[in-house]
C-alpha positions as CSV (number, residue, x, y, z in Angstrom):
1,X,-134.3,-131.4,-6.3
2,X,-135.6,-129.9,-3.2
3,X,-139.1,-127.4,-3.8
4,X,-140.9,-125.6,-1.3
5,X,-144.4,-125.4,-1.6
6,X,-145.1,-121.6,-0.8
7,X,-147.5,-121.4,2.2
8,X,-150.9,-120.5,2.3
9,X,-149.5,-116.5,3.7
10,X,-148.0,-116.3,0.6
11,X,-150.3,-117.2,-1.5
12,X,-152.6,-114.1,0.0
13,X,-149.4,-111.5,0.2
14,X,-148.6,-112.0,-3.6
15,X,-152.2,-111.7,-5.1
16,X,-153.3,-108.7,-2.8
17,X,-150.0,-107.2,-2.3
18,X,-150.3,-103.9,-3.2
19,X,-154.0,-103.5,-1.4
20,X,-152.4,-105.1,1.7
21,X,-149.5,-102.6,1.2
22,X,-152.2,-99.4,1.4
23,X,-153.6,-100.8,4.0
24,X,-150.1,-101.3,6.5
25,X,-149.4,-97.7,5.2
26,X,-152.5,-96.8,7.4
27,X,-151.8,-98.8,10.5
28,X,-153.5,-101.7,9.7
29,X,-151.0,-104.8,10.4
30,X,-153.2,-107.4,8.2
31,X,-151.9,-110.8,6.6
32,X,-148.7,-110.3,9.0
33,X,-147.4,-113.5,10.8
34,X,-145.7,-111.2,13.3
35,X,-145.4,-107.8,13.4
36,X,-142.0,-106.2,14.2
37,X,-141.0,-103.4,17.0
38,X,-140.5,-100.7,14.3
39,X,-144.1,-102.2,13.1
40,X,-145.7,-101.4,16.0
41,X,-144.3,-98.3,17.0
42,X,-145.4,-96.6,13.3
43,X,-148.8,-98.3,13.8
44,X,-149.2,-96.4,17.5
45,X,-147.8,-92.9,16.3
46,X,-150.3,-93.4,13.4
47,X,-153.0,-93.6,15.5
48,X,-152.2,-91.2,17.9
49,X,-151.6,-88.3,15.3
50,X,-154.4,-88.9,12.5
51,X,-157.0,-89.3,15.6
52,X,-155.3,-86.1,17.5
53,X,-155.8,-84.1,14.1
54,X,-159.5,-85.4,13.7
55,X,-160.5,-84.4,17.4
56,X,-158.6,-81.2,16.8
57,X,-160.5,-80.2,14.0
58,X,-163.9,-81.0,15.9
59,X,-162.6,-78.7,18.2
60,X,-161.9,-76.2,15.8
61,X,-165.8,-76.3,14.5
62,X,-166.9,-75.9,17.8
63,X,-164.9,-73.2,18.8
64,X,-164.6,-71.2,15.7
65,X,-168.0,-71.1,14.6
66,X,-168.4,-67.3,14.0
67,X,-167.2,-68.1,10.3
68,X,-169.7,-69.6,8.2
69,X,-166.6,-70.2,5.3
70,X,-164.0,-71.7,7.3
71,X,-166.8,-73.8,9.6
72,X,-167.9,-75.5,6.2
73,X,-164.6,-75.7,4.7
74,X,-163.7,-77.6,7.9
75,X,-166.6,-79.5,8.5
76,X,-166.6,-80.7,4.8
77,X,-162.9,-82.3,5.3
78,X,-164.4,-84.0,8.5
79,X,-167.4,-85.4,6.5
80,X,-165.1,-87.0,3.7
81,X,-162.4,-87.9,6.0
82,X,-164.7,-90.2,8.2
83,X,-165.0,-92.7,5.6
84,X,-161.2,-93.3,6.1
85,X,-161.2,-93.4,9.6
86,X,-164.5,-95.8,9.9
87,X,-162.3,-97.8,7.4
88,X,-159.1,-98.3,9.9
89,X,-161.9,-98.7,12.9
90,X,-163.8,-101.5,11.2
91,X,-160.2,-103.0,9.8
92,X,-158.8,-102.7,13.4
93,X,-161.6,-104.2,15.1
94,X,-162.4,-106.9,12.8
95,X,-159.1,-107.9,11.5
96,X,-159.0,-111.0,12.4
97,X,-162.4,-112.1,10.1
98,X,-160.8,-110.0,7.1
99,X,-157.8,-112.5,7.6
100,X,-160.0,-115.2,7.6
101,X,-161.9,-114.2,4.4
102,X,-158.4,-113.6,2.5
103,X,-157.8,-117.2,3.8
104,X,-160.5,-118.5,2.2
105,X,-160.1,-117.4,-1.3
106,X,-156.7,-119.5,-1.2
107,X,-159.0,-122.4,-2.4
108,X,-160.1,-120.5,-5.1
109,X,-157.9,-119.9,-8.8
110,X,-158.6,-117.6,-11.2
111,X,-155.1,-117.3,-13.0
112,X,-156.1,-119.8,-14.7
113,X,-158.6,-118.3,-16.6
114,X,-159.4,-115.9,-19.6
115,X,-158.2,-111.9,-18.8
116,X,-159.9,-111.0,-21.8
117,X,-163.4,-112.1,-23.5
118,X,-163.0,-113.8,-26.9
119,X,-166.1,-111.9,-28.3
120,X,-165.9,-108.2,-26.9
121,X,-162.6,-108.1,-26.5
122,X,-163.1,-106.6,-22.9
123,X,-161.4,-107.1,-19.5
124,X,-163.0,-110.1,-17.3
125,X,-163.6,-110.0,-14.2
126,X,-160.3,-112.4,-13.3
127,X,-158.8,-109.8,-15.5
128,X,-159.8,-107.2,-13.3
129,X,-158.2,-108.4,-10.3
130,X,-154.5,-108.0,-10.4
131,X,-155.4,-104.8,-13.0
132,X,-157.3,-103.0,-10.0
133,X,-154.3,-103.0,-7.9
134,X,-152.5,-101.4,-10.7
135,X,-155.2,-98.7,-10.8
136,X,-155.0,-98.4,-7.0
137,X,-151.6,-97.1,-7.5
138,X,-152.5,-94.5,-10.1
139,X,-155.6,-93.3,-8.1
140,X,-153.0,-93.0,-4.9
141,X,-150.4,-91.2,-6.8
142,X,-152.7,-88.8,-8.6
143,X,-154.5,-88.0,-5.4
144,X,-151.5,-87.6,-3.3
145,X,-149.7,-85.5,-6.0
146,X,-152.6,-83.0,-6.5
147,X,-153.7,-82.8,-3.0
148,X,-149.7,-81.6,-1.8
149,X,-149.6,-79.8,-4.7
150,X,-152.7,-77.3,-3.8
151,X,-152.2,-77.1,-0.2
152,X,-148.1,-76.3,-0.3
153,X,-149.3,-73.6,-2.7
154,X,-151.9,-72.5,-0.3
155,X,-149.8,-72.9,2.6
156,X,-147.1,-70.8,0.6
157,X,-149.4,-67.8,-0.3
158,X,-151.2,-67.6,3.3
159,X,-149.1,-69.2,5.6
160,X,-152.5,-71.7,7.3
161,X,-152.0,-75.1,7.8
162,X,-153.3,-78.2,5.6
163,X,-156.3,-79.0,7.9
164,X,-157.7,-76.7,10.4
165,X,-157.4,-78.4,13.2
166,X,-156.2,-77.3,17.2
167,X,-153.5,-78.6,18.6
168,X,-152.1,-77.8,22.3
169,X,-149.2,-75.9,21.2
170,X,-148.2,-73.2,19.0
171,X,-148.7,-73.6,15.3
172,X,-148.3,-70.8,14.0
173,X,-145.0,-70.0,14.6
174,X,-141.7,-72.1,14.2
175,X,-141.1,-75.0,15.1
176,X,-144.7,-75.7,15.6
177,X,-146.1,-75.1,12.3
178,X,-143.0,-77.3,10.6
179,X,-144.0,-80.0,13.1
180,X,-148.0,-79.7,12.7
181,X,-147.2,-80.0,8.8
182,X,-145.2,-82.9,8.9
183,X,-147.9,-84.8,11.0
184,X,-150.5,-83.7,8.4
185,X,-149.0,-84.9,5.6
186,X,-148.8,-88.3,7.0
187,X,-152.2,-87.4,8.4
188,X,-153.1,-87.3,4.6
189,X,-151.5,-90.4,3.6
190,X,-152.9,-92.0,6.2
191,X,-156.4,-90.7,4.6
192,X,-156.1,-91.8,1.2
193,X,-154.7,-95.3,2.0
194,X,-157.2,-96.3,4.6
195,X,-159.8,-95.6,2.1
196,X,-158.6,-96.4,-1.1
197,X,-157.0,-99.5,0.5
198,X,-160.7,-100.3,1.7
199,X,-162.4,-99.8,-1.3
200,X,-159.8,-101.4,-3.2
201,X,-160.1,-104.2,-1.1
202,X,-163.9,-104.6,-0.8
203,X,-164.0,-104.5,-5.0
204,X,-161.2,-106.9,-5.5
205,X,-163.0,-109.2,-3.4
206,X,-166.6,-109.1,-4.8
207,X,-165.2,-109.7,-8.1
208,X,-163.1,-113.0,-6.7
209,X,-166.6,-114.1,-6.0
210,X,-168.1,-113.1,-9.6
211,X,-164.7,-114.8,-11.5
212,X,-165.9,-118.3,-9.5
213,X,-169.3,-118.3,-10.2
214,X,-168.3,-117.6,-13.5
215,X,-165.8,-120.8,-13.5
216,X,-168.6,-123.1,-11.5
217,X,-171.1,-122.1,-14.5
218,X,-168.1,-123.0,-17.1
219,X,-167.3,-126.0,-15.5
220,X,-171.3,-127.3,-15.3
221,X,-171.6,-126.6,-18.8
222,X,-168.2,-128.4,-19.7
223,X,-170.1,-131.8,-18.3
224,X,-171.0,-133.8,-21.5
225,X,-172.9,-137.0,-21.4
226,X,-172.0,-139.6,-24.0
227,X,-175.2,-141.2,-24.8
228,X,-175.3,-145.0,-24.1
229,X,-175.2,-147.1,-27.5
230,X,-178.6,-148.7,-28.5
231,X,-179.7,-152.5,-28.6
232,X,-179.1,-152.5,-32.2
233,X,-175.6,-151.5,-31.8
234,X,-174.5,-153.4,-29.0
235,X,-174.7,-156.9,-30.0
236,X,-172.9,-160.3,-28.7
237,X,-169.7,-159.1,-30.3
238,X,-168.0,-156.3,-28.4
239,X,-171.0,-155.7,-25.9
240,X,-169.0,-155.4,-22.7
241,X,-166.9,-152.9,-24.2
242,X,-169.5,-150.3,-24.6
243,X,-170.6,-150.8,-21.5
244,X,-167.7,-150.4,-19.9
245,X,-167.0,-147.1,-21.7
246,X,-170.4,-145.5,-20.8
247,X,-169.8,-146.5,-17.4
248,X,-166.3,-144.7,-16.9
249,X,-168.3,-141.4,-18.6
250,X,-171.1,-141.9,-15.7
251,X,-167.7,-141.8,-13.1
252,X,-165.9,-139.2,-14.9
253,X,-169.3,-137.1,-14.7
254,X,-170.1,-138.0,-11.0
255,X,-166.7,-137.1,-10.3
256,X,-166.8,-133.6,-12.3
257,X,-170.2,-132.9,-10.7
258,X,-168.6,-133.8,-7.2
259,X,-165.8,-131.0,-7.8
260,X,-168.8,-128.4,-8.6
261,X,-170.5,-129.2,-5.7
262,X,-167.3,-128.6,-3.5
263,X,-166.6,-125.2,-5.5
264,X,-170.1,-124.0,-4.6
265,X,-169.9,-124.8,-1.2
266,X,-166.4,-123.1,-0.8
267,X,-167.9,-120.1,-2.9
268,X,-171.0,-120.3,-0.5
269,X,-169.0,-120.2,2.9
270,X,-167.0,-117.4,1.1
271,X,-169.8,-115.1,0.6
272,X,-171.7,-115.6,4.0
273,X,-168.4,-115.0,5.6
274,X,-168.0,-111.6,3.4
275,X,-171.8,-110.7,3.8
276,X,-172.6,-111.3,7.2
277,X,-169.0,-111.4,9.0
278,X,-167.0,-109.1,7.7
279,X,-168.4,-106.6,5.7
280,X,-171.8,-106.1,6.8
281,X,-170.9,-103.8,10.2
282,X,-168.7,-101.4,7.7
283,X,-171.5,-100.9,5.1
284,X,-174.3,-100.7,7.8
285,X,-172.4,-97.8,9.8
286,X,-171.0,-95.9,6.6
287,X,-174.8,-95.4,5.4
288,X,-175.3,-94.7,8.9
289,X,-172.5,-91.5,9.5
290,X,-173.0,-90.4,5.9
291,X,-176.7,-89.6,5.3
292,X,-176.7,-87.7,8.5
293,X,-173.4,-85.6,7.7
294,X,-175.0,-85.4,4.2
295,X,-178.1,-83.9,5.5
296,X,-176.8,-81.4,7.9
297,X,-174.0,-80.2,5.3
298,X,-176.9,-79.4,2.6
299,X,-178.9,-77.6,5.1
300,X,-175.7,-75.5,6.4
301,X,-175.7,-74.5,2.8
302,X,-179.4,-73.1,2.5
303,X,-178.5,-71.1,6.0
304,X,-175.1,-69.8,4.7
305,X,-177.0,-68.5,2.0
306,X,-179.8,-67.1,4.1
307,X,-177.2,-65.0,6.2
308,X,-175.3,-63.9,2.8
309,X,-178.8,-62.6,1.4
310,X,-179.8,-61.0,4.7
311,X,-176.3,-59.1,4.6
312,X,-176.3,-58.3,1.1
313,X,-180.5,-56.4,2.1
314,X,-178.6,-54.8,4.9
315,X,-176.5,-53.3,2.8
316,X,-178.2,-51.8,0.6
317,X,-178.0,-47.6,1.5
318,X,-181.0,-45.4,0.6
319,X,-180.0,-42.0,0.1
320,X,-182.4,-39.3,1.1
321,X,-183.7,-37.2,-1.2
322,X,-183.2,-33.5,-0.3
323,X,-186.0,-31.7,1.2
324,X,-187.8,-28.4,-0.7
325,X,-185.5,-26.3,1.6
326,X,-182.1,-27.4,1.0
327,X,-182.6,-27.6,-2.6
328,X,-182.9,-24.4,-3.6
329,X,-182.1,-22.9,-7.3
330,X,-178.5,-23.1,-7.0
331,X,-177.3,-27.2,-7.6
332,X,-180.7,-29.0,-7.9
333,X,-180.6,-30.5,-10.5
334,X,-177.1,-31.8,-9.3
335,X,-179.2,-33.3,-6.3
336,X,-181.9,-34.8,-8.4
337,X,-179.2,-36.7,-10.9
338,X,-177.8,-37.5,-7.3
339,X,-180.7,-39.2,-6.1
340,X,-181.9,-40.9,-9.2
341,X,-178.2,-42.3,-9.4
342,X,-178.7,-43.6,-6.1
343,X,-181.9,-45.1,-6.6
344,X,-180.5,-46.7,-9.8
345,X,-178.3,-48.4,-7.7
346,X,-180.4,-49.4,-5.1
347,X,-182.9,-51.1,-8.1
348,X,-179.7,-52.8,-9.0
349,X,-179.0,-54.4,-5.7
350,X,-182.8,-55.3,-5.2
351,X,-182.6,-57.1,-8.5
352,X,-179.4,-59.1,-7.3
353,X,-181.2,-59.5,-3.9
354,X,-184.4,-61.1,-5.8
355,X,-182.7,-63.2,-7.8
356,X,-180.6,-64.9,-5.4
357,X,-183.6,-65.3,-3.3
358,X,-185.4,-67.2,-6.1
359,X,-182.3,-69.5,-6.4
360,X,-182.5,-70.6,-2.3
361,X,-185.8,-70.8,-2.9
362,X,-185.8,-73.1,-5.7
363,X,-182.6,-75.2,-3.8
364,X,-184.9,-75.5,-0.6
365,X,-187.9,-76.8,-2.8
366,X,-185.9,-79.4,-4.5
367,X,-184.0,-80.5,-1.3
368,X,-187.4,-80.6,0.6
369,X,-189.0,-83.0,-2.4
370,X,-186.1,-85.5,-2.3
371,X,-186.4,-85.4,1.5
372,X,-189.7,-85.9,1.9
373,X,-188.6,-89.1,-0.6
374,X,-185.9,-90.6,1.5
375,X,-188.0,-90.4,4.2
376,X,-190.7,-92.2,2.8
377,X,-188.2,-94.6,1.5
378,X,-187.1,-94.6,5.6
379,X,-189.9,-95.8,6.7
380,X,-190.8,-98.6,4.4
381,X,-187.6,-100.1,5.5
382,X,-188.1,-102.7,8.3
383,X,-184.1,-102.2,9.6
384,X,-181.1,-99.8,8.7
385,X,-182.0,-96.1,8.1
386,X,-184.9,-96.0,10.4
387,X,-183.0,-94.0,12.7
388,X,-181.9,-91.6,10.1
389,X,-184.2,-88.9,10.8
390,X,-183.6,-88.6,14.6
391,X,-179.7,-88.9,13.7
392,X,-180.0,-86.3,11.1
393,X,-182.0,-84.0,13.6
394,X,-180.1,-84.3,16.5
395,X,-176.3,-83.6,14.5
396,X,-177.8,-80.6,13.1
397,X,-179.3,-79.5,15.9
398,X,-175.9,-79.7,17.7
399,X,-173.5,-78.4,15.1
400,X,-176.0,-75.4,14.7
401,X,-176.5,-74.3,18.7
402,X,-172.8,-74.8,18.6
């Protein structure tokens, strides 16, 4: 009878492989002995488009800032979509050290134990981790479905593209719109696998660490010394016997205790590896891009408003009363219902003015507070977000004198 023991590649591509399926989707060749031509070439033309579309629409802000709408709208896709291209970066860049970590949970099982918790009846954590692959896929198909969904019906009523971004050629016209949309929509799966595939995988992964600290505690507490028989008990007759018998416990013990020892250290060189090698560059430099993209999209907010109140005063007509000599006998009072109507409307306007004015008020206030928090919280910090203020200024100050 001739088995083959499945390889240690295998073992990693059928627990994760539906996360390492997302994560292919977006270009990233991980847990792949070789990749093929075809591979290769998808990876490439990935990279080139979804990168092409993120500079375009940086050139579209920066060109086509006259319209406070459309410059948010666009700057709020680049915001969120950042995420999913720091993602493919940091994969890209460090795939080698992800490989490595996937390696080492190999050494670790979790089949083995409970998917569900005798008391609560609730999902453990080994339960969790084939189910959260399951979810992925429901979270992917949801989001994909809905997002196609509302921009083929926006496309279809105003004829605009899925993301405003330039490109060198014609888009609005055929074949250059057909072609622009076609590279968006893979430009949007691209999106949505990169980061769910990332998320996916960084939550899969901190609960393969939880499910074996969870076993080493089991397994410590599954040690149970037999206690030694007294003097009384062991007398002439039989005393070898017992012991003999405590001394196999004291080697089935050591020999329990020695395969807890070995489980912590592999658990121990799993999490330095995931703290300090792989995914501490990623959750440095998220916290990095987002507060500061945060920051200047909240602010953009208070000025939009701003503008919208000072157009909304601008607009607001007083009609001039008519003087002693044009209002004569004949159609006064028509004038004075005139004017009164006119100021009626005018009080209305001021009224709408005021109030809108004591909402940006009351948005600046708040924002200021929790500023003036998270800057104090900035500076109490030794490393990380200690640049976060200069960041914050500097994007802002950019993206506004653009």
């Amino acid at each position: 009878m001739n088995t083959k023991k499945p390889q240690a590649c295998d073992v990693t591509e059928n627990r994760f492989r539906v996360i390492l399926t997302f994560l292919r989707m977006a270009g990233v060749p991980i847990n792949m002995k070789k990749a093929s031509i075809l591979n290769s070439i998808y990876n490439v033309l990935t990279a080139i488009n979804v990168y092409a579309m993120y500079i375009g629409m940086y050139v579209d802000i920066f060109t086509k800032n006259d319209d406070l709408k459309n410059f948010l709208k666009t700057f709020r896709i680049v915001n969120a979509s950042s995420v999913a291209y720091w993602a493919h970066l940091t994969l890209s860049w460090r795939l080698h050290d992800f490989e490595r970590l996937l390696r080492l949970t190999e050494s670790f099982t979790w089949e083995d134990q409970p998917t569900r918790d005798p008391h609560t009846g609730h999902r453990t954590l080994a339960g969790w981790i084939p189910h959260l692959q399951e979810v992925l896929k429901c979270v992917y198909a949801i989001s994909l479905f809905s997002h196609l969904l509302q921009s083929g019906v926006r496309m279809y009523a105003s004829h605009e593209l899925m993301y405003r971004a330039q490109y060198p050629f014609d888009t609005v016209s055929s074949p250059g719109y057909e072609l622009v949309t076609i590279m968006q929509i893979f430009a949007a799966n691209f999106i949505l696998s990169a980061f769910l595939g990332f998320q996916f995988l960084y939550a899969t992964l901190i609960m393969v660490a939880c499910s074996q600290l969870q076993k080493l505690r089991t397994n410590l507490l599954d040690i149970k010394q037999e206690l030694v028989p007294s003097g009384a008990d062991s007398g002439s007759d039989g005393g070898e016997e017992p012991v003999s018998r405590s001394e196999d416990v004291f080697c089935r013990m050591q020999m329990q205790l020695n395969e807890c020892v070995r489980h912590h250290q592999a658990i121990l060189q799993y999490v330095i590896t995931f703290t300090v090698h792989t995914f501490a560059t990623p959750i440095y430099m998220t916290n990095s891009f987002s507060f500061p993209l945060l920051y200047a999209t909240v602010v953009m907010v208070a000025c939009s408003q701003l503008q919208k109140l000072r157009t909304n005063l601008l607009d607001i007509k007083q009609e001039l009363v008519p003087s002693g000599a044009d209002s004569g006998s004949d159609g006064g009072e028509e004038s004075v219902s005139h004017s009164e109507d006119g100021f009626c409307r005018m009080q209305t306007q001021l009224n709408e003015c005021v109030r809108h004015h004591q909402a940006i008020l009351q948005y600046v206030i708040t924002f200021r507070v929790h500023a003036r928090i998270v800057d104090k919280a900035s500076s109490r910090q030794e490393t990380g977000i200690k640049p976060f203020n200069f960041f914050a200024s500097f994007f802002l100050f950019a993206t506004l004198l653009a």
